[in-house]
C-alpha positions in Angstrom: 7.9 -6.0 24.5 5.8 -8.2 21.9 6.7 -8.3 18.7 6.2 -10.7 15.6 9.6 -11.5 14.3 10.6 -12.9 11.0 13.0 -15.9 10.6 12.4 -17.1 7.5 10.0 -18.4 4.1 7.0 -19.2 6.2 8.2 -18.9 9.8 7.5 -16.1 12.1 6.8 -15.6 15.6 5.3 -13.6 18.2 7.7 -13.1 21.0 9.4 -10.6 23.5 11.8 -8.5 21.9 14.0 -5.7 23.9 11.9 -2.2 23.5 14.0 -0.2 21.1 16.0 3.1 22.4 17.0 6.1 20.5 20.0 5.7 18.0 20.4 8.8 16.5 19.1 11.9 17.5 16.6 12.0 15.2 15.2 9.3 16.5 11.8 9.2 18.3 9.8 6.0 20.1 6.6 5.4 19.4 4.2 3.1 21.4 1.9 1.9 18.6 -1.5 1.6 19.1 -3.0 0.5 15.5 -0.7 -1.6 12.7 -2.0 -3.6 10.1 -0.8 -6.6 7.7 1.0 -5.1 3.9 1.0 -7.5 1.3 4.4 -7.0 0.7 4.3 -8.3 4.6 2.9 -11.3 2.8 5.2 -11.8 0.3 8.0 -11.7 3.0 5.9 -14.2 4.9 6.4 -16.3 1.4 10.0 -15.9 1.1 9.8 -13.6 -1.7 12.7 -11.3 -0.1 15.4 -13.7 0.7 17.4 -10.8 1.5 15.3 -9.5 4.9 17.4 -10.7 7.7 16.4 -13.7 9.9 15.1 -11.9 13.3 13.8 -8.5 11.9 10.8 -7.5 13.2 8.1 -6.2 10.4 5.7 -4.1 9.5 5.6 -0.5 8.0 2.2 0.7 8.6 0.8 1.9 12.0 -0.4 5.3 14.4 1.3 5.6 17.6 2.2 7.7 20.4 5.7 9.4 20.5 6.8 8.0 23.8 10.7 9.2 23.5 12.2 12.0 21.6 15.8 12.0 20.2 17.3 15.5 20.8 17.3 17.0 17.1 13.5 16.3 16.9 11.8 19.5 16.4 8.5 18.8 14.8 7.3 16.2 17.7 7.1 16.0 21.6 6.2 13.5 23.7 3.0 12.6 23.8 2.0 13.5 20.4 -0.3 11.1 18.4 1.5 10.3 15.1 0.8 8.6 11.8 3.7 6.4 10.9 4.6 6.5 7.1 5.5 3.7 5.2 8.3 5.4 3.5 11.3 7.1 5.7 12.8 10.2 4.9 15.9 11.9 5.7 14.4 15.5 4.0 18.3 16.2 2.8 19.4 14.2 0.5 19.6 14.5 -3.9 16.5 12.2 -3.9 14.3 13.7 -0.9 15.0 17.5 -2.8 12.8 16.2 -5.6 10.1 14.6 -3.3 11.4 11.2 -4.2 11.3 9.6 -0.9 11.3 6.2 -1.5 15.0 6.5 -2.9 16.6 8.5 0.3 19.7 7.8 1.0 19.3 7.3 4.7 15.7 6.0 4.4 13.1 4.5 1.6 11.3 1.7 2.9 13.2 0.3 5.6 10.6 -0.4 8.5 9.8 -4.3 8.6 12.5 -4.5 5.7 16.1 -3.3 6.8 15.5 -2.1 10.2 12.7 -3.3 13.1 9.0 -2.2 12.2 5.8 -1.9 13.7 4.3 -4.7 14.3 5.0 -4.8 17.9 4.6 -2.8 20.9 7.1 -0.3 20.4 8.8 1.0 17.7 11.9 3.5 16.6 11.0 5.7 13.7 14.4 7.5 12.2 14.3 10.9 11.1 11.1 11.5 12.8 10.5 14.8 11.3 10.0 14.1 8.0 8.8 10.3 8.1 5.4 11.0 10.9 2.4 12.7 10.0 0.0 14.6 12.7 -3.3 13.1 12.7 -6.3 15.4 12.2 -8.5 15.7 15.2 -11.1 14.4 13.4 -10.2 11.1 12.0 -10.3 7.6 13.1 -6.8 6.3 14.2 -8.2 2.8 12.1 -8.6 5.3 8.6 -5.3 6.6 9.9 -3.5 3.1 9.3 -4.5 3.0 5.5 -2.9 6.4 5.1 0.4 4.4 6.0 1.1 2.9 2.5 -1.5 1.2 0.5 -3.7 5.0 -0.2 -0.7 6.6 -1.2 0.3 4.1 -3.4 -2.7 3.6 -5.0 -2.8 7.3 -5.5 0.5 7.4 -6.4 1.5 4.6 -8.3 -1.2 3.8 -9.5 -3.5 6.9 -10.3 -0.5 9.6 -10.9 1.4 7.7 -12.9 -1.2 6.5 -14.9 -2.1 9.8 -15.6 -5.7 9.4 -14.9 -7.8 12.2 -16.4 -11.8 13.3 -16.6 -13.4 11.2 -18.7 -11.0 8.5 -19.2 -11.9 4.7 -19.9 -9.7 2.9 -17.0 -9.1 -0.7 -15.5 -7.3 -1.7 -12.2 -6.3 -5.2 -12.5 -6.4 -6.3 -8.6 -9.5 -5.7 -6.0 -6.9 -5.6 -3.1 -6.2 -3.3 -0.7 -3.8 -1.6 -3.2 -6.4 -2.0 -6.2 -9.1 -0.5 -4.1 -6.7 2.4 -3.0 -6.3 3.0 -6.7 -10.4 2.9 -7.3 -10.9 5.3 -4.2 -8.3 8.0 -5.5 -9.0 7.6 -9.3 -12.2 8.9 -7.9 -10.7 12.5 -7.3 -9.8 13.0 -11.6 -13.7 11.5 -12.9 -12.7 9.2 -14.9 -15.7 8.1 -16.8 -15.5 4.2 -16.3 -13.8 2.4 -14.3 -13.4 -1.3 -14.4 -12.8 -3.6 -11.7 -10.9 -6.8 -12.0 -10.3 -9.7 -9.7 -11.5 -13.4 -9.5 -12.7 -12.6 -6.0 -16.6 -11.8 -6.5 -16.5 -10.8 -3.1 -14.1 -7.9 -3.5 -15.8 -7.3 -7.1 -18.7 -6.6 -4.9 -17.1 -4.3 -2.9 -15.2 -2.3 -5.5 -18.8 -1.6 -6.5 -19.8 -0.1 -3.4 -16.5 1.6 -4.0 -17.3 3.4 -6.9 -16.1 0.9 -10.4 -19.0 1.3 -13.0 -18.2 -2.5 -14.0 -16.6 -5.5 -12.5 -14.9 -8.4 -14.5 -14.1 -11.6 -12.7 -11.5 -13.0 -14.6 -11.5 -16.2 -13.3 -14.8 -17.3 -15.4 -14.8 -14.3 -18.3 -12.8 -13.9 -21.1 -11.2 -10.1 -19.5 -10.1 -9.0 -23.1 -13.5 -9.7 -24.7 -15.7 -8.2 -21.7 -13.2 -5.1 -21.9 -14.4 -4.7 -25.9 -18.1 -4.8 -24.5 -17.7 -2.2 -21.8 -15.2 0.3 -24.2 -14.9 -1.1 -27.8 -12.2 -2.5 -29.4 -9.5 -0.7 -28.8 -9.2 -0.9 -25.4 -8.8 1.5 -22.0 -6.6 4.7 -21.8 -5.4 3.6 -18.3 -4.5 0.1 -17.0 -2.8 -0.3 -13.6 -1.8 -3.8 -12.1 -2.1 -3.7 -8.6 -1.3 -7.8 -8.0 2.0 -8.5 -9.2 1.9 -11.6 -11.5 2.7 -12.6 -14.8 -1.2 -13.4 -15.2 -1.8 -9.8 -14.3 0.8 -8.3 -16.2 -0.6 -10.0 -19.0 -4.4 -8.7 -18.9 -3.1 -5.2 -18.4 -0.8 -6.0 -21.6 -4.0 -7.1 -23.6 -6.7 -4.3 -22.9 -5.2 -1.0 -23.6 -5.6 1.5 -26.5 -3.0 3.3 -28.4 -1.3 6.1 -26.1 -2.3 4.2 -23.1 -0.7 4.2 -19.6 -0.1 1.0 -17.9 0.7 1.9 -14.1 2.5 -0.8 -13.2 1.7 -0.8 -8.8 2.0 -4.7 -7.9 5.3 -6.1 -6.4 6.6 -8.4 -8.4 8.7 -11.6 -7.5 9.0 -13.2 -11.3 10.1 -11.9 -14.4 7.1 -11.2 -16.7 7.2 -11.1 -20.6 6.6 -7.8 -21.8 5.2 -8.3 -26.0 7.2 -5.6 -27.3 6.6 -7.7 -30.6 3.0 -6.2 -30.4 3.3 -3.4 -28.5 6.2 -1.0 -29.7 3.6 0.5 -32.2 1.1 1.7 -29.7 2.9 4.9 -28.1 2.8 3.4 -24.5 3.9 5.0 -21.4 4.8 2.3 -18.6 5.3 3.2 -15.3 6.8 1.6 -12.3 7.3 2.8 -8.9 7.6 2.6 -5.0 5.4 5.0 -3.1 7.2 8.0 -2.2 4.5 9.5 0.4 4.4 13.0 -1.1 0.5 13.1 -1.5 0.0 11.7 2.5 -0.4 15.4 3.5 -2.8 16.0 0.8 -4.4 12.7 1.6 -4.8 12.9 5.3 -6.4 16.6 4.4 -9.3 14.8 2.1 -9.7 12.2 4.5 -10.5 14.2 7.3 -13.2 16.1 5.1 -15.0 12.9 4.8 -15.0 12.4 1.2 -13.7 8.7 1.1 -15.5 5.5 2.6 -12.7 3.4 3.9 -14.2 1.9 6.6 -15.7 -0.7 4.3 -12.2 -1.9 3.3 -11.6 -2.8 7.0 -13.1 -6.4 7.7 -11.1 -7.7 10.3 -10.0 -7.0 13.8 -7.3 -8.6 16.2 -5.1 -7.9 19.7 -1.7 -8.3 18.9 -1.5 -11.4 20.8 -3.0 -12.9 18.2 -0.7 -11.6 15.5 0.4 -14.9 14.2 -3.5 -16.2 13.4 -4.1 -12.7 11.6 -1.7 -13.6 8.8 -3.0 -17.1 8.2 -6.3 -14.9 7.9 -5.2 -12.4 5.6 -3.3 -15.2 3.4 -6.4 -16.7 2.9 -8.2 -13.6 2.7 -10.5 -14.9 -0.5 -12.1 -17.4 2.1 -12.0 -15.4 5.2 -13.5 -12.5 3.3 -10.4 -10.3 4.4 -9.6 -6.9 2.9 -8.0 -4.9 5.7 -7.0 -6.2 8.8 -6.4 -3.6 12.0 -3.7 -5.1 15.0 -4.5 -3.3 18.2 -1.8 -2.9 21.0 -4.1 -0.9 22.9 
């Protein structure tokens, strides 16, 4: 089968790869039909997890159909269409009893990371079970993909633990995929502004279509002072960074209120200075997290009632064949005008 296989900072390939078998039997095969490029895909690309193993295939997001079923599979059969999640989940252990998926012991996020992912023809999902979705009948197997990883994030990471309530004054500090995930969700608790941030005007124009009441490129604007304009002086009740920068870190640190939340979603590869100096007066709550995936069934539900626009976030289209070009796209995504990009294997 194709597949696009990592070997190192900057170097990956698209090449045939044996198609995986079942392991364990809780093990199913998936032929995948839709995938897409993560930005933490990205910052693997970069070398920013020297830890991935040369030869792993990656990927985590994707719908497929279950083409093999390991015995102790219940929940699937053959020929079922399936949303792959992000997130793997063994459904037993201390962490998965308290819905915190992304810290199973037999699981987390492991496809594209410590085992083989999707981006390729075929792929083996573990404990199939609990770490597929069913699709509704209704929605697009393209919307399907962003229900992988980057709208439960947003939702969760971002939006949850932010603690985003009606009425509050909130900034997302990122117009990405993830950032717009948070500006779509935010959506469902009416908060009563909502500020974009980016230095993409692009994207700012997008997160308008989106739903943000203002947009702040903060490549040309002073962010702190434009903040004060659009909420006074003190600042937002909710900040999420959605980039995963020092730069970033430090506009969120700059714009909030007293008994603010900053969410904090983006990955980050350096160590940021947090100004405790100035900050350990303002009763902050800071939050940090990997998605856990808990919301997707809520998600997909919403989705399928047509209450979200997410085909605007998907610009791009390739076959897999042409894997390799499709992250030189999405790394320059500012000049190819990428938000979204969809890999079809059919």
């Amino acid at each position: 089968m194709k597949a696009l296989v990592y070997y190192g900072d900057h170097n990956i390939a698209l090449e045939e790869r044996p198609k995986p078998t079942i392991i364990k039997p809780t093990d199913v095969i998936v032929k995948v039909l839709k995938t897409t490029i993560c930005g933490t895909d990205l910052g693997i690309y970069k070398g920013k997890n020297p830890e991935i193993e040369s030869g792993r295939i990656l990927g985590h997001e994707g719908v497929g159909i279950i083409e093999e079923v390991g015995d102790s599979v219940s929940q699937f059969k053959k020929g079922d269409k399936a949303l792959i999640s992000c997130i793997t989940s063994c459904g037993s252990c201390e962490y998965c009893k308290k819905q915190m998926y992304a810290h199973c012991k037999d699981g987390g996020w492991i496809l594209g990371y410590m085992i083989d992912g999707v981006q390729a023809e075929y792929v083996r999902i573990p404990h199939a079970d609990n770490s597929l979705h069913r699709i509704p009948e209704n929605m697009d197997d393209e919307i399907a993909v962003l229900l992988s990883d980057i709208l439960p994030t947003g939702h969760e990471i971002g939006v949850q633990y932010g603690n985003v309530k009606p009425g509050d004054e909130i900034a997302i500090v990122g117009a990405g995929p993830v950032g717009m995930s948070v500006l779509l969700t935010a959506q469902f608790y009416s908060p009563s502004k909502i500020i974009m941030i980016d230095l993409d005007d692009n994207r700012l124009k997008l997160a308008k279509e989106l739903g943000a009441t203002h947009t702040i490129n903060s490549g040309t604007t002073n962010v702190e002072e434009a903040v004060k304009k659009i909420v006074g002086d003190d600042g937002v009740d909710v900040v999420i960074e959605a980039v995963g920068i020092p730069t970033t870190w430090n506009i969120c640190q700059n714009i909030i209120k007293p008994g603010a939340h900053i969410a904090n979603v983006g990955v980050h590869g350096k160590k940021v200075d947090f100004e405790i100096q100035k900050l350990w007066i303002k009763n902050l709550t800071i939050t940090t997290g990997l998605v856990n995936t808990n919301t997707t069934p809520m998600l997909l539900k919403t989705v399928s009632a047509n209450n979200m626009d997410l085909k605007k976030m998907i610009t791009h289209h390739f076959p897999l064949s042409e894997l390799e070009h499709a992250y030189q796209v999405f790394l320059n995504g500012a000049e190819e005008k990428a938000m979204k990009i969809i890999i079809n294997n059919e």
